[in-house]
N, C-alpha and C positions, 0 to 999 in steps of 0.2 A: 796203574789201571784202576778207573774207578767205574764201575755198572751196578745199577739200583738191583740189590735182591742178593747180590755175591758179598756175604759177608766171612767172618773169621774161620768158622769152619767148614767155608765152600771155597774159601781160597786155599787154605791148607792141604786138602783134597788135592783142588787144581795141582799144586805146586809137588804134593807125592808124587804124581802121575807124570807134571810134564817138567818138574825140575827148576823151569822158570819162567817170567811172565812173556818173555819171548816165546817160547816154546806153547805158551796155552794160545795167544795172541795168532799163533800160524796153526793150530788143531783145526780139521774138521768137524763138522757138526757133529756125525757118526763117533769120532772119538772123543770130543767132549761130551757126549750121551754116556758113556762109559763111566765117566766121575759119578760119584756117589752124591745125592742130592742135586743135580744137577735137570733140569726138565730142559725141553727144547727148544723152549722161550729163551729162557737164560742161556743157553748155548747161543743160538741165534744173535743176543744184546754181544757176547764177546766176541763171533766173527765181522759183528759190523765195525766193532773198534778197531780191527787190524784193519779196516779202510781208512780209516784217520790215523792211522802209527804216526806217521811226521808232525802232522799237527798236534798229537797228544805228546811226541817226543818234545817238541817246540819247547809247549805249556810247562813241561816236567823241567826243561833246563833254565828257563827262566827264571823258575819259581826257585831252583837252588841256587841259581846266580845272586837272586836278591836274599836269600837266604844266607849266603856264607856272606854278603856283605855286612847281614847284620850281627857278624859272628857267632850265628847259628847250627845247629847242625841238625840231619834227619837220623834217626836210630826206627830199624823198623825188629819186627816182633822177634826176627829168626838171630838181628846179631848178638852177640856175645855179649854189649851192656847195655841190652834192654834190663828193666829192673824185675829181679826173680819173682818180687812179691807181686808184682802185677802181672807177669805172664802167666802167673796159678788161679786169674780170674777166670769168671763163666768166658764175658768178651773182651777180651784187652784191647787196644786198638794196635791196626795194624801197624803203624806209624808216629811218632812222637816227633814233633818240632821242642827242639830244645834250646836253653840259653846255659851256657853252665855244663858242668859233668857232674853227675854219680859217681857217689862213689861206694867203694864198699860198704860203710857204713850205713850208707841210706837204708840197707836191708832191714835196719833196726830201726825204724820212724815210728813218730805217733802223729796221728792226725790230732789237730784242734780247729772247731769250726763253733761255728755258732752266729746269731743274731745281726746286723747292719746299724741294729740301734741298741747299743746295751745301754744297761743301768751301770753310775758305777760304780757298781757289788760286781758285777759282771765282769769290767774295766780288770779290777782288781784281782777278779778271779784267774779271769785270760793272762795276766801276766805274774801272777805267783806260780800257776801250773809251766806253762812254760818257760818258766826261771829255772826252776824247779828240774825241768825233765832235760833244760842245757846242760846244768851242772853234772848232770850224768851224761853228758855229750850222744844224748838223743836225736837225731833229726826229728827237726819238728812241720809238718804239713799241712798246709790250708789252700785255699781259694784265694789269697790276695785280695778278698771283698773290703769295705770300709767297714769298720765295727771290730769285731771278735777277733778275722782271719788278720791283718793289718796289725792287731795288739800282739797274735802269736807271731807274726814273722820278725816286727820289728824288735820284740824281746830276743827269741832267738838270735838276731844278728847284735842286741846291744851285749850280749853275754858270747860272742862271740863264737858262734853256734851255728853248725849247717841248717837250712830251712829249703822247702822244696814250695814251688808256688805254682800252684796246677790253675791255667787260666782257660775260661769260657768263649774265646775270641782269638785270633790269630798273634802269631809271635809280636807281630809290630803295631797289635792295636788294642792301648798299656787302659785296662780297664777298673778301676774307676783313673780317669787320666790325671788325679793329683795324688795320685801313688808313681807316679814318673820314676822320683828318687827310688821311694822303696824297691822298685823293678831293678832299678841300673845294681844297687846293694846286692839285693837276693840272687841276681846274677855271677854277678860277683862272690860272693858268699856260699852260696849255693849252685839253684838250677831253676831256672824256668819252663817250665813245661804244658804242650797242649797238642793235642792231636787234630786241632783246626790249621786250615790252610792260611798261608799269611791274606792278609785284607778280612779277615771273617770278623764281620762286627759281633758284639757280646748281645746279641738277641736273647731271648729267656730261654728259649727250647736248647741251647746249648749245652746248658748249667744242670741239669740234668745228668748227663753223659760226662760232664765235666765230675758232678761228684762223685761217679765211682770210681774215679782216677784216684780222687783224696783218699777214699777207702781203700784202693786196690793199692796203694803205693803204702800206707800202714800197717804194723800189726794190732794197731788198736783205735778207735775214734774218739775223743774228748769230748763232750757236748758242752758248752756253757752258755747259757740262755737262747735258747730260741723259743719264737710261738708256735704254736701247737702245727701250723704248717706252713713254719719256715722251712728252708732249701735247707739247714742242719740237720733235719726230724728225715730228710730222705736221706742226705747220708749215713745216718745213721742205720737206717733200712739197708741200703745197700752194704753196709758193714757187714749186718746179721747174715745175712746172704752170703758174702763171700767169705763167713764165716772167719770172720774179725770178732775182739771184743770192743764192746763201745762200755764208755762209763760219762755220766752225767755228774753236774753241779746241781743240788738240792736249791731252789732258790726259795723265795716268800711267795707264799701263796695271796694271789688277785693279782699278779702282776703277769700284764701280757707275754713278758719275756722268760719268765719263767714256768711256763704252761710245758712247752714242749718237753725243759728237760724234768718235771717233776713228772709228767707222765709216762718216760719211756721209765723211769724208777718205778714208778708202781704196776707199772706190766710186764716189770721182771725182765726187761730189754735192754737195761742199762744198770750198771751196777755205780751206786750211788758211793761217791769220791769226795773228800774235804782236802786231798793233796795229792801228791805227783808219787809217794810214797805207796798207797793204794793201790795205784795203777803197777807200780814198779813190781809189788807184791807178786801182784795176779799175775804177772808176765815174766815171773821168773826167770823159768825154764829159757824161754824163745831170748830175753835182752841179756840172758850170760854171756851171750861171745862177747858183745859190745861194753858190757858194765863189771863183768864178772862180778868181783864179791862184795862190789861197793853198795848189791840192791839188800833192803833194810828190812829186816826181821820180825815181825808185828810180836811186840809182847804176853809171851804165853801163862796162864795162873796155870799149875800143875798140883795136882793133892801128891799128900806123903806117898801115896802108893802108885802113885804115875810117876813120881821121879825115882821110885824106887827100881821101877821097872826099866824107864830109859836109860837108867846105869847101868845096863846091863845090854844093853844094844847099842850099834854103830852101821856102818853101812853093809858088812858083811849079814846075809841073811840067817837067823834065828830060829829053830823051830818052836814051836808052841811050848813043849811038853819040856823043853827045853830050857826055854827063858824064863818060864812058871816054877821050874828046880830052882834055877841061878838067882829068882827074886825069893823064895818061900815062899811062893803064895800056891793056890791051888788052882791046877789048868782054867777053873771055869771063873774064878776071879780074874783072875791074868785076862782073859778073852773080854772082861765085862770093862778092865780098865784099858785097853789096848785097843778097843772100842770106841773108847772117851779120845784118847790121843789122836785117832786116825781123825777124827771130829777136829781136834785140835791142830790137824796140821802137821804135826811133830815125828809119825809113823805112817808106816804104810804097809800094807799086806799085801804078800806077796804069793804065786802059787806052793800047793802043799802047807797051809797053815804056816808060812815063814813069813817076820817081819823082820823091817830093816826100820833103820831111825834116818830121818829126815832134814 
């Protein structure tokens, strides 16, 4: 069921209410008034669709006819392996055409997007990060664009690595068309994904919509060259929004391609990266299930009296008055170097003046 103005959380409504699209499709007007956000226009646009049922039934068997032909499949928002990280957007879409399955690990992706025309410092960047983030068997996420998106997929598949390829245009219309091969791969390898109906040309207003998919399917965005308003500079927006981290490549300044990612660095929107190790850092916590303890430790300088003190803590929490006996030192030195450490990374405070080591 598609009608102009019923979007994610006016179908969701619908569907509390009447359980399924059959049951809204037979509602009277009076009881779809009852839905929440629902006005009598929009009631009205959905009793005139259950005048066409057959011919919209027609449309909908067709379109999965040619769909399983193409060894595709539909996954829509409610079943069981739509992907988690995207159902926790503002708007997921209701429906994914896919190539490929998901799999658990997908949970753990990182996006990498950037530029159509890199330099190549760029070239080089896009596939040392993504070498990089396979070796710790990352899924890794793009656009399938030429340039950047095209350096991340095809690395991940040469290191023999899940990639996920979120397209602007329908399952069967392979956009740029001399990435044909890279399609049939990532398929194969991965997953192809788009919430466009098959025959949907790659117009620009797609690509849009398309990239909060690359964001909504990572827990992190990669930036590597783009201008200042490339289609990467809005993924990345959307990132921030759905409350992703994004991290940029530093490039040389006067070069068009590096405008976009040196400014989401300097407005404190992207956290400024030289390797895949950085990212790993920051994303501890969230890529333990998938990496566990293989993520890498950023080298700590500690004074005699900060290592004096973390030999004397572990994960069991410590109190103040406590860890300040155990080292010799005096409560309010303790508090002044435990201070330095939390800066450092290495502790962390906990309720009632209690720390634990990190």
């Amino acid at each position: 069921m598609s009608v102009d103005g019923i979007g994610v959380g006016r179908i969701k409504n619908l569907l509390a209410k009447f359980h399924s699209t059959e049951n809204v499709l037979e509602a009277s007007i009076p009881e779809l008034m009852e839905v929440e956000g629902l006005s009598i226009n929009l009631a009205q646009r959905i009793q005139r669709c259950n005048q066409y049922k057959p011919e919209i039934q027609n449309v909908v068997e067709e379109e999965l006819e040619r769909l399983f032909k193409l060894n595709g499949s539909l996954i829509t928002l409610w079943d069981k392996d739509y992907p988690s990280l995207l159902r926790k957007i503002y708007d997921p879409p209701i429906l994914l055409y896919t190539k490929g399955e998901f799999h658990d690990s997908d949970d753990y992706s990182i996006a990498i997007v950037g530029t159509r025309q890199p330099t190549n410092y760029g070239k080089i960047q896009a596939e040392k990060i993504a070498s990089e983030l396979s070796d710790q068997k990352i899924t890794i996420v793009s656009g399938m664009a030429r340039g950047i998106d095209s350096i991340a997929h095809r690395t991940a598949l040469k290191n023999k690595n899940r990639t996920i390829a979120v397209l602007g245009s329908g399952l069967n219309v392979i956009y740029p068309p001399e990435n044909k091969k890279l399609y049939d791969e990532i398929a194969d390898g991965g997953v192809i994904v788009t919430e466009y109906s098959l025959d949907t040309k790659p117009d620009a207003v797609n690509f849009p919509k398309r990239n909060r998919i690359i964001s909504g399917l990572s827990l992190g965005c990669v930036v590597i060259e783009t201008g200042i308003t490339g289609g990467a500079m809005q993924t990345a927006a959307l990132a921030l929004d759905q409350g992703r981290e994004v991290f940029a490549i530093p490039g040389n300044i006067g070069i068009l391609q590096s405008e976009g990612t040196n400014s989401l660095i300097q407005k404190g929107e992207a956290e400024l990266i030289t390797n895949a190790d950085d990212i790993l850092i920051e994303l501890e916590l969230k890529l333990k299930p998938v990496i566990g303890k293989n993520i890498p430790k950023p080298e700590v300088q500690l004074s005699l009296f900060e290592e004096k003190i973390l030999a004397h803590l572990n994960d069991e929490p410590v109190q103040i008055d406590v860890l300040a006996s155990n080292a010799k030192l005096s409560t309010s030195d303790c508090l002044v170097h435990l201070l330095s450490l939390e800066f450092k990374g290495v502790v962390k405070q906990l309720p009632g003046k209690t720390f634990v080591k990190i």
